[in-house]
ZADO-1210 file (C-alpha; in nm, 4 decimals, padded with zeros to 6 digits):
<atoms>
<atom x="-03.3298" y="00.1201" z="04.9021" code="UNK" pos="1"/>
<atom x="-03.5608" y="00.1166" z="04.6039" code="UNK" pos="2"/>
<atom x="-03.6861" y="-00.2596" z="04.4409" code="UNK" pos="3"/>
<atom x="-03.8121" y="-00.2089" z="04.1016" code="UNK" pos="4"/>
<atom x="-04.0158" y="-00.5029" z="03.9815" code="UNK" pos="5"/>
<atom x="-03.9897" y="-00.5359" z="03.5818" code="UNK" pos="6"/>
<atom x="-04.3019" y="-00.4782" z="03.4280" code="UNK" pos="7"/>
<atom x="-04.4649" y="-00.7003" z="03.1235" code="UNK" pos="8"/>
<atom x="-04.4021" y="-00.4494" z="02.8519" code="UNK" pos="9"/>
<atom x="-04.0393" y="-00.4540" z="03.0132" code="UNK" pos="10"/>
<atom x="-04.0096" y="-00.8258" z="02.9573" code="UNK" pos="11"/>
<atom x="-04.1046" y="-00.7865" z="02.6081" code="UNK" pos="12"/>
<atom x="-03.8735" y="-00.5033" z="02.5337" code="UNK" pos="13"/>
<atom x="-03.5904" y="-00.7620" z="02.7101" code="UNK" pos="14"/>
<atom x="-03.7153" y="-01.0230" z="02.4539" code="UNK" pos="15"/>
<atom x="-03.7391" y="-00.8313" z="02.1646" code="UNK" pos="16"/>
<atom x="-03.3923" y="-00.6667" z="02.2097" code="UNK" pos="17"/>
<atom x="-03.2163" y="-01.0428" z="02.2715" code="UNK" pos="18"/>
<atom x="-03.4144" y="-01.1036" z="01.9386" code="UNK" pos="19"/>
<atom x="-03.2568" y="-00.8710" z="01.7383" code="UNK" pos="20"/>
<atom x="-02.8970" y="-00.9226" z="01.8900" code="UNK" pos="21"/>
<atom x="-02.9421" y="-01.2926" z="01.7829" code="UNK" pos="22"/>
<atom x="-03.0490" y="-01.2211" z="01.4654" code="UNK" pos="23"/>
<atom x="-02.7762" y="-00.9792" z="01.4033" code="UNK" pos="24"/>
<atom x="-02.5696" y="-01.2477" z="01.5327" code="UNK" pos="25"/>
<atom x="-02.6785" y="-01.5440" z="01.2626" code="UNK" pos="26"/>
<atom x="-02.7302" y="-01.3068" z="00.9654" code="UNK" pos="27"/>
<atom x="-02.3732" y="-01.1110" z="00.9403" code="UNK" pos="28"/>
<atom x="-02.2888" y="-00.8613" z="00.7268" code="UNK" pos="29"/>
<atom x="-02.2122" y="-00.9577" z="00.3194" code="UNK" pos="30"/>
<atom x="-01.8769" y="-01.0173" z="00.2354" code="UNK" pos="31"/>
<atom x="-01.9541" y="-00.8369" z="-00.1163" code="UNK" pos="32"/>
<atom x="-02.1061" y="-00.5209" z="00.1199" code="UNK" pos="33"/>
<atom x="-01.7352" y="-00.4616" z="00.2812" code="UNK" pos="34"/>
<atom x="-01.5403" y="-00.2709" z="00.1645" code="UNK" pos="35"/>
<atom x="-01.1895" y="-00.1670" z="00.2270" code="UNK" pos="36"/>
<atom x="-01.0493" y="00.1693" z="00.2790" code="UNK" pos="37"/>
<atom x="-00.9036" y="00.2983" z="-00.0403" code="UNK" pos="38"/>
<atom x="-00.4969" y="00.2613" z="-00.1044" code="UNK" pos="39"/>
<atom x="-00.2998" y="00.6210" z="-00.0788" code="UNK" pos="40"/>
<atom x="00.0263" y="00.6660" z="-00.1254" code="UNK" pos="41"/>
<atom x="00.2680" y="00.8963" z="-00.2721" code="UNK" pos="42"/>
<atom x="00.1997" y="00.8384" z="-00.6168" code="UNK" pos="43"/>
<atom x="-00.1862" y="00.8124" z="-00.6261" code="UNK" pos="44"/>
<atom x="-00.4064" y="01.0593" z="-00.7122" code="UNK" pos="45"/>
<atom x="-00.6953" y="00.9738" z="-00.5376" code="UNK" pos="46"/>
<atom x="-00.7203" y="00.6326" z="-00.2797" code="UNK" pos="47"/>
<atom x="-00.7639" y="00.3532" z="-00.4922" code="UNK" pos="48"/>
<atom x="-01.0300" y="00.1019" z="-00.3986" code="UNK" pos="49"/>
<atom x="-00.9684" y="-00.2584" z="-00.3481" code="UNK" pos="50"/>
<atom x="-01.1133" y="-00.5780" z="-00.2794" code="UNK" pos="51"/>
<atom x="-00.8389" y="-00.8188" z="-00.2261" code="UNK" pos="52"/>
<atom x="-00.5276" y="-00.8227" z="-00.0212" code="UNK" pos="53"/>
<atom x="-00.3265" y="-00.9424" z="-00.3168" code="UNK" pos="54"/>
<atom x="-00.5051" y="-00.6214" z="-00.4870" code="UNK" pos="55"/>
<atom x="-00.3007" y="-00.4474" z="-00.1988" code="UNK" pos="56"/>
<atom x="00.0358" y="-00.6394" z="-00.2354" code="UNK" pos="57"/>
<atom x="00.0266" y="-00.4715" z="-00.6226" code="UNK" pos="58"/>
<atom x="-00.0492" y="-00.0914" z="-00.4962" code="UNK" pos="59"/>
<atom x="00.2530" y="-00.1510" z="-00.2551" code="UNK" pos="60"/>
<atom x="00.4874" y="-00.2865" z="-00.5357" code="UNK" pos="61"/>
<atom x="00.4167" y="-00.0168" z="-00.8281" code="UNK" pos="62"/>
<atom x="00.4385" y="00.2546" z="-00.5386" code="UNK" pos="63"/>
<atom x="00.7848" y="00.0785" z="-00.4468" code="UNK" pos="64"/>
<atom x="00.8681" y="00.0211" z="-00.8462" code="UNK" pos="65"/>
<atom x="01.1029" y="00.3679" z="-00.9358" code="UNK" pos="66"/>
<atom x="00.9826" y="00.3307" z="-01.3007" code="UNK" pos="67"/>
<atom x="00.6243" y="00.3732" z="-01.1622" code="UNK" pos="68"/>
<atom x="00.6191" y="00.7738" z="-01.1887" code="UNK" pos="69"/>
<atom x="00.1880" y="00.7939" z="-01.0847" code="UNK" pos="70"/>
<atom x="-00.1040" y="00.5306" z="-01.0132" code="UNK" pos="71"/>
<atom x="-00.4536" y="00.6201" z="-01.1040" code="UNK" pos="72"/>
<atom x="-00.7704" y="00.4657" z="-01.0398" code="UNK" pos="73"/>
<atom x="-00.9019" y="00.2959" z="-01.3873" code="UNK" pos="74"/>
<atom x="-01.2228" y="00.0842" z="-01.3248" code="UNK" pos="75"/>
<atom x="-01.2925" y="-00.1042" z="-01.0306" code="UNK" pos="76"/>
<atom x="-01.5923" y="-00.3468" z="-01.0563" code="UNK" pos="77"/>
<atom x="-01.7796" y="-00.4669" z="-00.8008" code="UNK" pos="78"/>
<atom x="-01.7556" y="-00.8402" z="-00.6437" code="UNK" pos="79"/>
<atom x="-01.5000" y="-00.9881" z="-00.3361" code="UNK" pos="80"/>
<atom x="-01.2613" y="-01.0884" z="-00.6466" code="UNK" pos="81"/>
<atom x="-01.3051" y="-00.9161" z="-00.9398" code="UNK" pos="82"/>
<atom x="-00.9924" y="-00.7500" z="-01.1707" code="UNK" pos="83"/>
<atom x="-00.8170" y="-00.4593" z="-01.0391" code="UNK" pos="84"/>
<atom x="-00.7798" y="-00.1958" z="-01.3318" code="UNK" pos="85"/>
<atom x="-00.4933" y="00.0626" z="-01.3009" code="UNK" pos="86"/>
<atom x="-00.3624" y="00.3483" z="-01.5097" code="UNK" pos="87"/>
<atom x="00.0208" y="00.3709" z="-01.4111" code="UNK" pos="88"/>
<atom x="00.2065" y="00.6361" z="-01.5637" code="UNK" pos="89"/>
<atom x="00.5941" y="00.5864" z="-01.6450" code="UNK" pos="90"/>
<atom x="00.8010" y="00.8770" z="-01.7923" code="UNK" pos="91"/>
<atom x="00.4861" y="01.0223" z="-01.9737" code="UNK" pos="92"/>
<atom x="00.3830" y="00.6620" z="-02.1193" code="UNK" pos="93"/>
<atom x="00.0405" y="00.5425" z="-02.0149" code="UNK" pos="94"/>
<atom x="00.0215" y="00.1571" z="-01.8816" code="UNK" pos="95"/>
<atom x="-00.3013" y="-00.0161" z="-01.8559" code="UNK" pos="96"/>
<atom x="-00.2519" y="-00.2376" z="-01.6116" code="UNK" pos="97"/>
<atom x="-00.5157" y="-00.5718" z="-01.5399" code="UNK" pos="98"/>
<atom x="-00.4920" y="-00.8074" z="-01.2239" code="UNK" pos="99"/>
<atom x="-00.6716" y="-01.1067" z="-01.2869" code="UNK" pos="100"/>
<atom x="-00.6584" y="-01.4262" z="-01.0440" code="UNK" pos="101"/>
<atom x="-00.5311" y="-01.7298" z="-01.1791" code="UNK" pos="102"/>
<atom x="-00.8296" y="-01.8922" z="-01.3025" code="UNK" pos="103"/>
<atom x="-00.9491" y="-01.5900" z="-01.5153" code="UNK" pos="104"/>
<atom x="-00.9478" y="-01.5783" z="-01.8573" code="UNK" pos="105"/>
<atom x="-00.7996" y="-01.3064" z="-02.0742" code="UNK" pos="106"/>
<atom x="-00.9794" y="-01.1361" z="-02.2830" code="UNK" pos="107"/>
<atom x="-00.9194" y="-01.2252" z="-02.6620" code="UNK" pos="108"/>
<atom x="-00.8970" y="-00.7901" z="-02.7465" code="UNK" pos="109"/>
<atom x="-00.8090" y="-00.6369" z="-02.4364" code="UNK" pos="110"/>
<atom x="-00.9248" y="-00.2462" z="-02.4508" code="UNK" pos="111"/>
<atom x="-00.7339" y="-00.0732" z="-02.4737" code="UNK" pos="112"/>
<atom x="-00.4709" y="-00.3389" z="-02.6463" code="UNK" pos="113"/>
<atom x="-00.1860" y="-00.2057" z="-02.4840" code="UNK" pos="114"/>
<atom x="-00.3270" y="-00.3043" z="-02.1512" code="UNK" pos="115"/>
<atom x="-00.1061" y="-00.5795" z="-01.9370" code="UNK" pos="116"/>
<atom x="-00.2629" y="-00.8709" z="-01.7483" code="UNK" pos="117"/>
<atom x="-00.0794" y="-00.9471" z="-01.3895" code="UNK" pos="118"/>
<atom x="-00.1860" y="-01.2906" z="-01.2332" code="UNK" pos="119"/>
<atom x="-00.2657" y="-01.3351" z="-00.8968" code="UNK" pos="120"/>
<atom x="00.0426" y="-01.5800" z="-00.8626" code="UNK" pos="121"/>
<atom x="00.2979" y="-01.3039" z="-01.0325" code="UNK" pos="122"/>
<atom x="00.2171" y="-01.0512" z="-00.7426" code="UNK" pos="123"/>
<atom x="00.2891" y="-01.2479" z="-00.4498" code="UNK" pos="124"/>
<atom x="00.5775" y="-01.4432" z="-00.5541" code="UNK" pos="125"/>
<atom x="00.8687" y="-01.4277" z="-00.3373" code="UNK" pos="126"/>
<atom x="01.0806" y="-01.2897" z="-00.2140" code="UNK" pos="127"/>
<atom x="00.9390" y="-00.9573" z="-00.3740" code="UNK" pos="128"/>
<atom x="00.6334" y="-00.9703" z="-00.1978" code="UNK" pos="129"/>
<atom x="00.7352" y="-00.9828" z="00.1044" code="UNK" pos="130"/>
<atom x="01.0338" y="-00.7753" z="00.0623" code="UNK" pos="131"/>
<atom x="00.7704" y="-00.4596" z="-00.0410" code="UNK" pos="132"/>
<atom x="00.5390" y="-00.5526" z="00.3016" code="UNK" pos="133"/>
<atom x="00.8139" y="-00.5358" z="00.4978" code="UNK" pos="134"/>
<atom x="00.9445" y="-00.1654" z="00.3331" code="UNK" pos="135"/>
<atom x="00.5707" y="-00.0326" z="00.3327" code="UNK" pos="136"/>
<atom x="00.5392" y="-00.1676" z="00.7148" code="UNK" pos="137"/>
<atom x="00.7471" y="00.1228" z="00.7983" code="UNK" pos="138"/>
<atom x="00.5867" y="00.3860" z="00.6291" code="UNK" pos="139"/>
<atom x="00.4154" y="00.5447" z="00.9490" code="UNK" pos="140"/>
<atom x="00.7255" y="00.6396" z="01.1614" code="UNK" pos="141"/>
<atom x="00.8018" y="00.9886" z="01.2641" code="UNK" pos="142"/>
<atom x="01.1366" y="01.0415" z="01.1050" code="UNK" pos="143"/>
<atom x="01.3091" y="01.3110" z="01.2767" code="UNK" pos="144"/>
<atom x="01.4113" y="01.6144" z="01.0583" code="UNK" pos="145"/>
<atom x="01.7703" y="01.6107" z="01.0934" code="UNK" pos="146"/>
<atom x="01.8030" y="01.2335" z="01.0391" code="UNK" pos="147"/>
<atom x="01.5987" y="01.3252" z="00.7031" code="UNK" pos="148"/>
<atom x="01.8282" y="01.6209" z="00.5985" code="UNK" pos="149"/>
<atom x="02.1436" y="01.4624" z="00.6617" code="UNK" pos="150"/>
<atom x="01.9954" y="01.1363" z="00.4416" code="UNK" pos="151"/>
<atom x="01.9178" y="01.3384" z="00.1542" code="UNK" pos="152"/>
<atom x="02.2543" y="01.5483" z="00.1769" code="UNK" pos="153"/>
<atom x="02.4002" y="01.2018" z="00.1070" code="UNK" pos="154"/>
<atom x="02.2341" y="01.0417" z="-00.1370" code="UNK" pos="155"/>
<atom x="02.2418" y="01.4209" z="-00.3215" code="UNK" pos="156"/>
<atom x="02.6157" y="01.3959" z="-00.3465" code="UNK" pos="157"/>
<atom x="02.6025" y="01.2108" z="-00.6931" code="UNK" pos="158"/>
<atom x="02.7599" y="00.8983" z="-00.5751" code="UNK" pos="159"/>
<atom x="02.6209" y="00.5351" z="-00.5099" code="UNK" pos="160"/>
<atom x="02.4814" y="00.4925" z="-00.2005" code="UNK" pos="161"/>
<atom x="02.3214" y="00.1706" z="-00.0533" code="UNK" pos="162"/>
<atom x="02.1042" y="00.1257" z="00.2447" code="UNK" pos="163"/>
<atom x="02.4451" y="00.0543" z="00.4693" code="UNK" pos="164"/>
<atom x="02.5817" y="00.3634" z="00.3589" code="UNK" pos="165"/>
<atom x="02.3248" y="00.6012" z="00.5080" code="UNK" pos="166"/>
<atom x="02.2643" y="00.4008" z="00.8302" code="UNK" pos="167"/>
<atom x="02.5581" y="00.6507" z="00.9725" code="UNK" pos="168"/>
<atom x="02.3359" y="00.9396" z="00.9276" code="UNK" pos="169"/>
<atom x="02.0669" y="00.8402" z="01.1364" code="UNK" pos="170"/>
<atom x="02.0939" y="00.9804" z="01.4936" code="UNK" pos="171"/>
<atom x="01.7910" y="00.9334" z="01.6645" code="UNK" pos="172"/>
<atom x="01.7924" y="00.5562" z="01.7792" code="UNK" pos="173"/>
<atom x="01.3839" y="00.5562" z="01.8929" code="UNK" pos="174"/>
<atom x="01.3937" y="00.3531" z="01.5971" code="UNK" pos="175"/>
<atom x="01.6326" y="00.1217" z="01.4139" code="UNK" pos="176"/>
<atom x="01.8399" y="00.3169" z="01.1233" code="UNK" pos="177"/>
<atom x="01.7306" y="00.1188" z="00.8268" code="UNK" pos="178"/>
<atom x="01.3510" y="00.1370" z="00.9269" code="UNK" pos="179"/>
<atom x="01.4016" y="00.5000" z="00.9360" code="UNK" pos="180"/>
<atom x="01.5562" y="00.4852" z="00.6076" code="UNK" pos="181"/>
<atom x="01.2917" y="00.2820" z="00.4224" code="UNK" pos="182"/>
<atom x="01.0119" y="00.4930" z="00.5917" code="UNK" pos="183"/>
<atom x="01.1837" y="00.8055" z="00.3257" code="UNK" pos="184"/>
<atom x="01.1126" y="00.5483" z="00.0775" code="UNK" pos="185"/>
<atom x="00.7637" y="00.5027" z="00.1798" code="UNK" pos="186"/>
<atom x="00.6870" y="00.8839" z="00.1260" code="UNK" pos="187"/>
<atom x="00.8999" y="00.9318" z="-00.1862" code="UNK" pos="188"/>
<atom x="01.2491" y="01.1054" z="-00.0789" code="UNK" pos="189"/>
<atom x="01.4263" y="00.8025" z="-00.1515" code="UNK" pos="190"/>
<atom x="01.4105" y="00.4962" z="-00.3988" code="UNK" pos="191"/>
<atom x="01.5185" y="00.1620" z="-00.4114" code="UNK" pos="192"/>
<atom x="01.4903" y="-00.1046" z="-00.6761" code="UNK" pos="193"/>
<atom x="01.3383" y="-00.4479" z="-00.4798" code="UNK" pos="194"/>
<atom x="01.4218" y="-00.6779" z="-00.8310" code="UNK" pos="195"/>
<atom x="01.7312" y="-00.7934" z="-00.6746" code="UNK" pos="196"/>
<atom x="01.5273" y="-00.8522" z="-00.2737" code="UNK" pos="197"/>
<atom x="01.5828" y="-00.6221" z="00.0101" code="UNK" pos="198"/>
<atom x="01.9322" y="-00.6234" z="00.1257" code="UNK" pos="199"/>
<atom x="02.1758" y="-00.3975" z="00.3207" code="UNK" pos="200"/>
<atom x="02.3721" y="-00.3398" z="00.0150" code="UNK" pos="201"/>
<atom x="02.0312" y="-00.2542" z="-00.2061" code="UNK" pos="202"/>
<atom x="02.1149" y="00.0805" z="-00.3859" code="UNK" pos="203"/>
<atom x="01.9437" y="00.4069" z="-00.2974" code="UNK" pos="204"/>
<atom x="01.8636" y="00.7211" z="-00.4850" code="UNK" pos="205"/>
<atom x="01.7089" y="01.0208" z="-00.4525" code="UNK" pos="206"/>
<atom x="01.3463" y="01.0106" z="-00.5843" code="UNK" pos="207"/>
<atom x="01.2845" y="01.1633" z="-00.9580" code="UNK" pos="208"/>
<atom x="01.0340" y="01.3842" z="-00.7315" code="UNK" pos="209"/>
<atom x="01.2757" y="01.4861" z="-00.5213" code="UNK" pos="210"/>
<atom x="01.6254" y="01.5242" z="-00.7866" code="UNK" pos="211"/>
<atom x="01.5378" y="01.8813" z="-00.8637" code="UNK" pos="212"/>
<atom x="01.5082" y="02.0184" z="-00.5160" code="UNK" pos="213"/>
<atom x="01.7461" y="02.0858" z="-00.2199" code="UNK" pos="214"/>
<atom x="01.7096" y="01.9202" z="00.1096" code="UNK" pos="215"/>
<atom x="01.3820" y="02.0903" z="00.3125" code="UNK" pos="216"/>
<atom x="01.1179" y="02.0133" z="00.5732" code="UNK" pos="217"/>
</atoms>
């Protein structure tokens, strides 16, 4: 068998390369040069950046929000913690939406003045905040297409329906029923109203998106 005896310009190489690994090591990345992925759901019409996880925990709940007909990307500045600017769009009214943290100040003439200021503290009270996580957390399963037909054949009927009442109409048990239900509401077949917390007797409608149209694929 072969012995191969490192050579000095091998050592070096050895030496420089554990250099640079260190280095890497004690100099990490900026916080201010991450960035993460834009928000997409439903209702946006383009991902929405966003530096903050509280910035997220607002996307989530004016997706959720049934009033909320589309969310557009206003300004975004740059900075770990700076204001998240929307455009939100509700039955052909534009909303200016701000989120500020706690500690920021609001500006004296707000441009344009119609625009609304959301604290930090307003977004993630309880139980709403968690309540939207835990609906959006389901947003990824594959709902089967008959479980989806039959669930918008019943809320389609014109009557009240809560979350209860369509657990019946789920068939494919890969995945609990009202998961599967709240994942429609994720992508926009269905809507609930969160202002009153997540419950098994929390109303759900059709989606204005979806009022118009017959049950499809």
């Amino acid at each position: 068998m072969a012995c191969f005896k490192a050579t000095d310009r091998d050592k070096r190489r050895s030496i420089t390369m554990q250099g640079e690994v260190l280095e890497a090591n004690l100099n990490p990345v900026s916080a201010q040069t991450v960035r993460r992925p834009g928000f997409s759901s439903f209702k946006t019409t383009c991902p929405v950046p966003y530096a903050s996880r509280w910035h997220r925990d607002l996307l989530i709940q004016v997706t959720l929000d049934p009033a909320i007909d589309k969310i557009e990307y206003d300004h975004f500045a740059s900075g770990d913690e700076d204001p998240l600017h929307l455009r939100l769009i509700s039955n052909g009214i534009i909303i200016h939406v701000t989120a500020l943290r706690d500690t920021d100040d609001v500006p004296h003439r707000p441009d344009p003045s119609s625009r609304v200021f959301l604290r930090r503290s307003v977004v993630l009270m309880e139980p709403r905040v968690s309540d939207a996580r835990a609906v959006w957390a389901t947003r990824r399963l594959q709902v089967q297409i008959g479980d989806r037909l039959r669930i918008l054949s019943v809320v389609g009927d014109g009557r009240r329906h809560s979350i209860s009442d369509l657990v019946p109409s789920v068939r494919d048990r890969a995945y609990d029923p009202f998961e599967v239900i709240l994942s429609l509401v994720c992508r926009g077949d269905l809507t609930i109203d969160l202002r009153d917390g997540l419950q098994p007797e929390t109303c759900v409608v059709k989606s204005k998106r979806r009022a118009d149209l017959p049950p499809t694929a």
